[in-house]
N, C-alpha and C positions, 0 to 999 in steps of 0.2 A: 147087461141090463141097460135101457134105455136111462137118461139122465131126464127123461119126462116120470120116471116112476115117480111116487109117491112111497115113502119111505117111513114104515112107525119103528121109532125107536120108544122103548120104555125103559123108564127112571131116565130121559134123558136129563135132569135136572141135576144127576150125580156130576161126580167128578169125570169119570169114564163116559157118561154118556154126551154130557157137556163135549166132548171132543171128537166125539163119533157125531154128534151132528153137525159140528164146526167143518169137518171133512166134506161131509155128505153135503153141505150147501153150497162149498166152495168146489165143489166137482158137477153143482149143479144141479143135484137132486131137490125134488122137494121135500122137505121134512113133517112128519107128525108127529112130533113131540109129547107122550103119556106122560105125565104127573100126577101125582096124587090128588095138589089141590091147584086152581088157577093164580093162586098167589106164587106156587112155585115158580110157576112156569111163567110169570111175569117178569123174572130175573131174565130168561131166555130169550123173550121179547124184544127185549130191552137190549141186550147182547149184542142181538141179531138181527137188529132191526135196517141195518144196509141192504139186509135178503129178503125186505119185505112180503109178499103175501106165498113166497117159498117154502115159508116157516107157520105150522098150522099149531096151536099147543092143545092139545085135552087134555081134559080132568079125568081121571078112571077111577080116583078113591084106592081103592088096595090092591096093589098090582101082586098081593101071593096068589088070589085070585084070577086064575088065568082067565076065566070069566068074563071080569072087569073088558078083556084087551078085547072080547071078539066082536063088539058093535064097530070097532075100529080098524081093527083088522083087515075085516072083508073090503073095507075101501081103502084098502092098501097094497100095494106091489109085492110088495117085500117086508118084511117083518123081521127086526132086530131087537133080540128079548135078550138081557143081560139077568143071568142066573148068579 
């Protein structure tokens, strides 16, 4: 995969996912960060804010809702859903 993709990870806000975009930044990827709400994902921000505009975060509300992820998805490369 090119390191131009654009990468959605969802719940990256967790513990696990928090490190799965840590990775994926520092290898150069761009990140799409799902959250629930944009306050979460303020923490991430905030983080990662040396990887500036690398780091995209959205709100999706309920990610049991697979739903939720597919306005996001389709403008994305690859897609990393933790179950």
């Amino acid at each position: 995969m090119d390191s131009s993709s654009v990468i959605l990870v969802s719940g990256a806000n967790g513990f696990l996912g928090t490190w799965i975009v840590r990775q994926l930044l520092e290898e150069g990827y761009s990140v799409r960060a799902a959250v629930r709400t944009m306050e979460r994902g303020a923490y991430l921000k905030e983080l990662f804010k040396s990887h500036g505009e690398r780091l995209e975060i959205v709100a999706v509300g309920d990610l049991t809702e697979v739903s939720s992820l597919c306005p996001f998805s389709s403008a994305s490369t690859f897609v990393l859903r933790k179950i």
